[in-house]
N, C-alpha and C positions, 0 to 999 in steps of 0.2 A: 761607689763614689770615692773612693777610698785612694784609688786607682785612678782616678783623674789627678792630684798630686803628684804622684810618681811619674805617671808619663805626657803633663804637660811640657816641661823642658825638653823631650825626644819630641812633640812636634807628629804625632803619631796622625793625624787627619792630613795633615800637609802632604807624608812620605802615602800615606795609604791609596789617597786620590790621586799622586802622579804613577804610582805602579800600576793601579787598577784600571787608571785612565788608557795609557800603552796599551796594557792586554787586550781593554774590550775595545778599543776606537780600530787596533790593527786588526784583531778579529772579523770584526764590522766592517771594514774594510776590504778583506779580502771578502768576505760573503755578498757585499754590493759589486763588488767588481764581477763576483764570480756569476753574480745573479744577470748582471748588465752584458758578459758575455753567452750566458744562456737566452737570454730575450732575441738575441741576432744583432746587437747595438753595432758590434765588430766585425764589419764583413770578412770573410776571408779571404779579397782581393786585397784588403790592406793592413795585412800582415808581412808583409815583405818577405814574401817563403816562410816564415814561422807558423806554427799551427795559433790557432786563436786560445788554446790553455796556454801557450809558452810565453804571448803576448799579456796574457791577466797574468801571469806570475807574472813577468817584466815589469810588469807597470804595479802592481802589487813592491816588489822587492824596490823600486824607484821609489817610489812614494814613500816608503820606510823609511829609505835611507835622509830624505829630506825629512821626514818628521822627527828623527832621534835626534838631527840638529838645533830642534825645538827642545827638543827634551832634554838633551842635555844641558840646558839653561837652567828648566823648572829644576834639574835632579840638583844641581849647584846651589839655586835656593833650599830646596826639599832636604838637600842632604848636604851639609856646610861643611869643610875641612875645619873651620875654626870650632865647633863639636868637640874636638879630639886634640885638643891644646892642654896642655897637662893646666894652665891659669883657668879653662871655661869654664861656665857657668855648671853644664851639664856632666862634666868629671866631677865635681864636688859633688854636686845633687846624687849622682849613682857610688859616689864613694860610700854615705848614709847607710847604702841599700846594701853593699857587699856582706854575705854572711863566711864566717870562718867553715862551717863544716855545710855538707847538704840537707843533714838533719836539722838544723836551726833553720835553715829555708825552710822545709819542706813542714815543720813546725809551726811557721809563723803561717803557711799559706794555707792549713788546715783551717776548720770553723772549730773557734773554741766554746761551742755549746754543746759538742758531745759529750 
């Protein structure tokens, strides 16, 4: 619980769900595609001379390139240039946190009930 102070102002659920979302949505994507040209959905007459894998990557790397324009939006809210403003909220909030050596971190991150 401790841990939820420190990394509310980082927005950690926000940045988690749009990287995670990309990985598995284009994942899932290319494995429907891949699945939909193993069913026979893509005949081989309309592929216009390309083999029907060159056509699912094509339409795989298409699809992409359309959805990072989406995502480039979320990443903009997800990951704010104003963050890194020497005045932000969240420069001050991690100034608190900086320790002078690694031992004082690695100190404070231990359980002090040993």
């Amino acid at each position: 619980h401790e841990a939820t102070t420190l990394l509310k102002p980082l927005r950690p659920l926000t940045k988690f769900i749009s990287i995670k979302g990309i990985v598995f949505l284009t994942f899932y994507q290319a494995c429907i595609i891949a699945g939909v040209a193993h069913l026979g959905v893509i005949p081989e007459y309309c592929t216009l001379g390309w083999s029907v894998e060159d056509m699912c990557e094509g339409l795989n790397n298409a699809l992409i390139c359309v959805e990072m324009s989406f995502a480039a939006v979320l990443f903009a809210y997800a990951f704010p240039h104003t963050d890194f403003n020497k005045d932000s909220e969240l420069v001050s909030h991690l100034e608190d946190y900086k320790y002078k050596t690694l031992r004082e971190g690695l100190k404070d991150m231990l359980p002090h009930d040993i």
